[in-house]
C-alpha positions in Angstrom: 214.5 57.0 -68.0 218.1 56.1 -67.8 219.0 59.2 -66.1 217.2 58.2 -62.5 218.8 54.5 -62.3 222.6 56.7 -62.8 221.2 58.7 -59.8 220.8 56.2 -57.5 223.7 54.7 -58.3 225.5 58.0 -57.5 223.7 58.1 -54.2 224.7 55.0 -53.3 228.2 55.4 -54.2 228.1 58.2 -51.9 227.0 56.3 -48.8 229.2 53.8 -49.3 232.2 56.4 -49.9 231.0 57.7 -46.9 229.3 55.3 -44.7 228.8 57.3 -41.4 226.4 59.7 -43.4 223.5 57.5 -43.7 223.7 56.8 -39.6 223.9 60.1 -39.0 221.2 61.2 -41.2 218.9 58.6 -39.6 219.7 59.8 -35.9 219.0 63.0 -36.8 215.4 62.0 -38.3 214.7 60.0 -35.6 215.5 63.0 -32.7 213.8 65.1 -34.6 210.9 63.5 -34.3 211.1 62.2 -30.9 211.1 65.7 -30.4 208.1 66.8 -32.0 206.3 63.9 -30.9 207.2 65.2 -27.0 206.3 68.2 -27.9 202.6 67.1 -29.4 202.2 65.2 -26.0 202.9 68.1 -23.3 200.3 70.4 -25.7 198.1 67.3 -25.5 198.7 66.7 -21.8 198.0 70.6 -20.9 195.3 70.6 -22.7 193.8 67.9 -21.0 194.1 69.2 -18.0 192.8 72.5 -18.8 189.8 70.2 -19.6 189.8 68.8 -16.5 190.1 71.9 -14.8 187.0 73.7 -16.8 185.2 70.4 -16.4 185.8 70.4 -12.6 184.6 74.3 -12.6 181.8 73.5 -14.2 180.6 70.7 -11.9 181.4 73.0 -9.1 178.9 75.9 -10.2 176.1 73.3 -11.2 176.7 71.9 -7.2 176.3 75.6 -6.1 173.3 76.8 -8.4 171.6 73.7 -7.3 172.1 74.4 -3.3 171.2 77.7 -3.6 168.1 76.9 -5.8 167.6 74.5 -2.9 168.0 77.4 0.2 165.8 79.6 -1.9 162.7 76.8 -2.1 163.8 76.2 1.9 163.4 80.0 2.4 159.7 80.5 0.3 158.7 77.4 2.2 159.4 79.0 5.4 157.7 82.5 4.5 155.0 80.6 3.1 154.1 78.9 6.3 154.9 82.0 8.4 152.5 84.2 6.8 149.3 81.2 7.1 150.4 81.0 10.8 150.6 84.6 11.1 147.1 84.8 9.3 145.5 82.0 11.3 146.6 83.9 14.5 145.0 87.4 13.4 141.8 85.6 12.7 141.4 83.5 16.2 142.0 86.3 18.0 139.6 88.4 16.3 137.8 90.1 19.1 134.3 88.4 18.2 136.3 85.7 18.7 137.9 86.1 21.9 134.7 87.3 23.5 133.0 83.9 22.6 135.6 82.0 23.7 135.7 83.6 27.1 131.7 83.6 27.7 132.0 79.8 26.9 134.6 79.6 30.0 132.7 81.9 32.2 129.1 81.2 31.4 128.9 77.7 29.8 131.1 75.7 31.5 129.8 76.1 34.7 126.8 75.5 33.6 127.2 71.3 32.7 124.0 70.5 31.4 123.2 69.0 28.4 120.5 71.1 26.6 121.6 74.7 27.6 121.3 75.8 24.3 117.7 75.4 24.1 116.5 76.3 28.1 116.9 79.5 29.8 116.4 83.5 28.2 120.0 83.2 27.1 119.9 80.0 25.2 120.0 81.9 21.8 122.9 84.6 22.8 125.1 81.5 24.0 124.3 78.8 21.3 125.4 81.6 18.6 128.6 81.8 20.8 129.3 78.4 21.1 129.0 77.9 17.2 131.6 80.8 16.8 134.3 78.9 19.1 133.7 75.7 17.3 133.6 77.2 14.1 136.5 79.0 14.5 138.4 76.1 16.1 136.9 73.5 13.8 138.4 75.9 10.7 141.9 75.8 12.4 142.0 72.3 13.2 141.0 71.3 9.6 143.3 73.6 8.1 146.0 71.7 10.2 145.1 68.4 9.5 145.5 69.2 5.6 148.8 70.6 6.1 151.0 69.4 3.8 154.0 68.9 6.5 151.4 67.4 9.1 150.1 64.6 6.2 154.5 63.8 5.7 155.4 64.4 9.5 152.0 64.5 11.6 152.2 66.5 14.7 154.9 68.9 13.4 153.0 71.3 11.4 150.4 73.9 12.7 148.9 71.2 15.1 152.2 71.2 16.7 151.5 75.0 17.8 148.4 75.0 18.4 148.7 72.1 20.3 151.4 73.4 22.4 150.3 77.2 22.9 146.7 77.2 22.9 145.9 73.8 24.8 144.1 75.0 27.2 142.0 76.8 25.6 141.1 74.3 22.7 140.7 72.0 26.0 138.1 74.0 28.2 135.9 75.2 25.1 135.8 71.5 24.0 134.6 69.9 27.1 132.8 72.6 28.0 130.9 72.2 24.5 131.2 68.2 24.2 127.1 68.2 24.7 126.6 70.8 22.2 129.3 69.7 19.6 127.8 66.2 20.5 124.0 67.5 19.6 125.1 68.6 16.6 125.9 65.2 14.8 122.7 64.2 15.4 121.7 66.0 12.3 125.6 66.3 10.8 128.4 63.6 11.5 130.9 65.5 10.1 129.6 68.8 12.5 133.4 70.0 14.1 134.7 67.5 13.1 137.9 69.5 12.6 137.3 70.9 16.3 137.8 67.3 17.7 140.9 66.3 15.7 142.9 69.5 16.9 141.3 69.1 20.6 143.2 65.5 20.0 146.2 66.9 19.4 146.1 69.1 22.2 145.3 66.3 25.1 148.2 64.2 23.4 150.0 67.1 23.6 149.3 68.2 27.2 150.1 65.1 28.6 153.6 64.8 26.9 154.8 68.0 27.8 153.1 69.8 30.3 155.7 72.7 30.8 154.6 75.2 27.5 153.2 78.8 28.1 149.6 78.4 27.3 146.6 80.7 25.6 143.4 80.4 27.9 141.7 82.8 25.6 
C-alpha cells in the first residue's frame, strides 16, 4: 500500500519540476477530442442528410404511384363509359329499330288523332311500332338518368349526347306518340317513363343550343 502514495508523489514532483507538461498534456486532450467530436458531427450531419434525401425520394415515388394509379382509374373510367355508349348506339340503331322510328315520322305523325292505335286495318302493325320506339327510347333514357356521372353532374353524362345528337328524333317520335304514351298510363304510371325524362332533356337541350348535327332517325 505504501508503494502507490510514493507514486504520486513522484508524479507530482515531476509536474512541478516541469510545470509546462501538465498544460501541454491537457491541450493535447482537449484537441484531440475536439477533433473527434467534429468528426462524429460531419458523419452525423451526412448521414442526416442522406436521410433526408432517401426520405425525399421516397415521398416523391409515393406522389407518382399515386398519380398514375389516379390516370389509370381516369383511363378505365373513360373506356368504361365508351364502350356503354358505343353499345347503346349499336342497339338504337338496330334496323328494327330504325324502321319503327321512321314509320312513326312518316305514317303516325301525320296522322294526329288520338286513338290510332285501335282504328283503321293498320292499327295493330303501328301500335307494335310505336311500343318499339318508346321502348327503345324509354330503355335509353333510364339508363341515362341512372348514370352515375348524370346523378353527380346531371346533364353531362349520356343525356348530354343524346340530347345533343339525336334531338330531333327523340322530339318527333315523342309528340308524335304523346297520345299513345299518354294512353298507356292509364293502366301503368310509370309506362315510358324513361322516354319522357330523356325527351326532357332533349327540348332543354334544343332550345339552348340549337346549332348541333342532329339524328332524325
Amino acid at each position: 500500500m505504501a508503494i502507490l502514495p510514493t507514486y504520486l508523489f513522484r508524479i507530482s514532483v515531476a509536474y512541478v519540476k516541469v510545470p509546462g507538461r501538465l498544460a501541454s498534456s491537457v491541450r493535447d486532450g482537449l484537441a484531440y477530442w475536439t477533433t473527434i467530436h467534429k468528426r462524429a458531427a460531419l458523419h452525423q450531419m451526412h448521414l442526416t442528410d442522406i436521410d433526408l434525401l432517401l426520405q425525399r425520394i421516397y415521398w416523391i415515388a409515393q406522389i407518382a404511384l399515386a398519380a398514375i394509379a389516379v390516370c389509370a382509374a381516369i383511363a378505365a373510367f373513360i373506356q368504361i363509359r365508351t364502350f356503354k355508349l358505343f353499345e347503346l348506339l349499336k342497339y338504337i340503331k338496330e334496323p328494327y329499330i330504325v324502321d319503327a322510328r321512321r314509320i312513326v315520322i312518316r305514317e303516325i305523325e301525320p296522322k294526329r288523332k288520338d286513338n290510332w292505335w285501335d282504328e283503321g286495318a293498320d292499327a295493330n302493325r303501328l301500335e307494335k311500332e310505336a311500343s318499339t320506339v318508346c321502348g327503345s327510347y324509354d330503355l335509353i333514357g333510364r339508363m341515362a338518368k341512372f348514370d352515375r356521372l348524370e346523378r353527380f353532374l346531371p346533364g353531362s353524362g349520356f343525356s348530354r349526347f343524346f340530347a345533343l345528337y339525336w334531338s330531333d328524333s327523340i322530339i318527333r317520335t315523342y309528340e308524335a306518340l304523346e297520345p299513345f304514351i299518354l294512353a298507356r298510363r292509364l293502366e301503368n304510371r310509370d309506362a315510358y317513363a324513361g322516354y319522357t325524362w330523356l325527351y326532357q332533356s332533349a327540348r332543354k337541350h334544343d332550345r339552348i343550343s340549337g346549332n348541333h348535327p342532329r339524328n332524325s332517325n
